[in-house]
N, C-alpha and C positions, 0 to 999 in steps of 0.2 A: 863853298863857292857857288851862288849863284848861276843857272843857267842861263843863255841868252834867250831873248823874247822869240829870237827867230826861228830858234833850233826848233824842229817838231819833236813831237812827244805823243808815244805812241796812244796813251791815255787822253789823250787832248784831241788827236787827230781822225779824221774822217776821208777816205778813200773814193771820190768820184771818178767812175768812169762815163764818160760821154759819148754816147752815140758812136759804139765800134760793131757796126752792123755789114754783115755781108755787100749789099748793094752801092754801099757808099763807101767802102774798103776799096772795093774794084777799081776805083778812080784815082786811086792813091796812088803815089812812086812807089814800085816796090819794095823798097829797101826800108823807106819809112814806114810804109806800113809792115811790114817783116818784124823791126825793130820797137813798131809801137804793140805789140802781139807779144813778144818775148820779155820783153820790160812788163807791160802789162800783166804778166800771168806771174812774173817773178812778183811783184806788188801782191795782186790778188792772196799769191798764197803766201805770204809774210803777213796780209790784213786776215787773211784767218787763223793765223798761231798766237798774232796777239791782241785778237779780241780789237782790231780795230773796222768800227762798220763801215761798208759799202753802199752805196748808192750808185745805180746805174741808168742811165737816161737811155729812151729809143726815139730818136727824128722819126716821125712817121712811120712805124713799121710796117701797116699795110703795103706801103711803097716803099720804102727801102729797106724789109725784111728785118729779122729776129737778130738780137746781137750773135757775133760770130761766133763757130763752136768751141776754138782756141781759149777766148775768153769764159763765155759760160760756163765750161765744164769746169772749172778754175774759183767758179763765186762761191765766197763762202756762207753758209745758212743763211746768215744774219742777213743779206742783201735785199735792201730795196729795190725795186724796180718803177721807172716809172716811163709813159708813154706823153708824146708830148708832140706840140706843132709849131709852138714859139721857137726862136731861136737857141734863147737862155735855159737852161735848165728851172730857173727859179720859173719859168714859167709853167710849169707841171703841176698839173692838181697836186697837191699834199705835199710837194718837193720842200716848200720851206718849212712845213711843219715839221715831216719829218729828219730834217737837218738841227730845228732847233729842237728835238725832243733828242738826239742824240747829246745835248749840254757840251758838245766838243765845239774848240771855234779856229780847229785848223784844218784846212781843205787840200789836199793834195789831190791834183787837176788831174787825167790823163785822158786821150781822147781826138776824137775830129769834130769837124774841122777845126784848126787851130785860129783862123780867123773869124768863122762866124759861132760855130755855138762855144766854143772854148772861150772864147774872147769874151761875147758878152755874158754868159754865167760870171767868171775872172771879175767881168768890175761892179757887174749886178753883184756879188758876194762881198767885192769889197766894200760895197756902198753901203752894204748891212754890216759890216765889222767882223767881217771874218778875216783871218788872214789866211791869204790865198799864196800854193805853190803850184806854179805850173811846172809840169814836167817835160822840159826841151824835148828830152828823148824819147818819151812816150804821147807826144802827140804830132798829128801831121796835116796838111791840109793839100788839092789837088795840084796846086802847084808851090813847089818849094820856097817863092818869093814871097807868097803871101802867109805864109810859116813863119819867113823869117819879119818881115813886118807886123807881122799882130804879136807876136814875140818881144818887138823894140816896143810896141805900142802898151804892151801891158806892165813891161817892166819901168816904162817913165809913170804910167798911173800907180807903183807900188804894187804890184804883184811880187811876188818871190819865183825867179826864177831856178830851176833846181835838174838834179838828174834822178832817176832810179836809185842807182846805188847809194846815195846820199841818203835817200828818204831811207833806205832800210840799216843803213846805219845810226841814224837818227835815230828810227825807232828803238834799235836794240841798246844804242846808248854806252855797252860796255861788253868786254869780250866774254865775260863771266855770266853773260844773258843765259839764261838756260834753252832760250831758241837761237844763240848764235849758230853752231855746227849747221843745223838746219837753214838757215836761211843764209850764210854764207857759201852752203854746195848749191845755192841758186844758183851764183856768180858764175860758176865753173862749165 
């Protein structure tokens, strides 16, 4: 049987986190940001059991500081990093190089803001032919309405809207993974 185009596959896919920096966390509803930190690390360490790369973007860190430690301590080897002032990610020295040198063309989103750099990476990537999953539950932006609009906004453009636990079932694909146990006592 056939899989479907949409399912991620953890050989195919590629893990961005966007701009989850101490200074521009503070601004967040607490519970989303709580929630995009606990999603986010469950992710992180599921993309290092199987070999799926990272890339991680910083909005200006001079001014709004070094990703948070939650995150960080959590990035597996292989993680890019990259520093940037555009909105998009795609705007970062080397960001699309090193995207197309990873040969993967599925993007699981997580991150802030969900309307300004979430959003335009999301159709800047779609516009190159990746297909893009944003993750509801792991990204958030200062106020909750404009979360939930750039949310409706991406998913009429063809975004793939999706949760944590999906992507990591996706990835593992069958209970007989030899990383299931492990990445199913994330859940717990």
């Amino acid at each position: 049987m056939t899989m479907h185009p949409n399912l991620l596959d953890a050989d195919n896919s590629v893990l961005l986190v966007v701009d989850i920096q101490g200074r521009l966390s503070t601004a967040m509803p607490a519970l989303d940001q709580q929630q995009m930190l606990t999603h986010g690390r469950r992710l992180l360490q599921a993309a290092g059991l199987l070999d799926v790369p990272v890339l991680l973007t910083e909005q200006y860190p001079q001014r709004l500081g070094s990703t948070q430690t939650e995150i960080s301590e959590c990035l597996p080897g292989n993680t890019r990093t990259f520093s940037k002032t555009g909105f998009s990610c795609c705007a970062a020295d080397g960001f699309k190089q090193a995207l197309t040198d990873t040969g993967r063309k599925q993007v699981v989103v997580i991150g802030q803001e969900a309307h300004v750099c979430v959003l335009q990476t999301a159709l800047e990537l779609l516009s190159a032919n990746y297909q893009v999953h944003v993750l509801a539950d792991a990204v958030c932006s200062r106020q909750v309405q404009h979360k939930d609009y750039a949310l409706q906004r991406m998913l009429q453009q063809g975004v793939t809207l999706s949760c944590h636990e999906s992507v990591l079932f996706e990835w593992l694909r069958d209970a007989r993974h030899s990383h299931f146990k492990t990445i199913s006592a994330l859940l717990r």
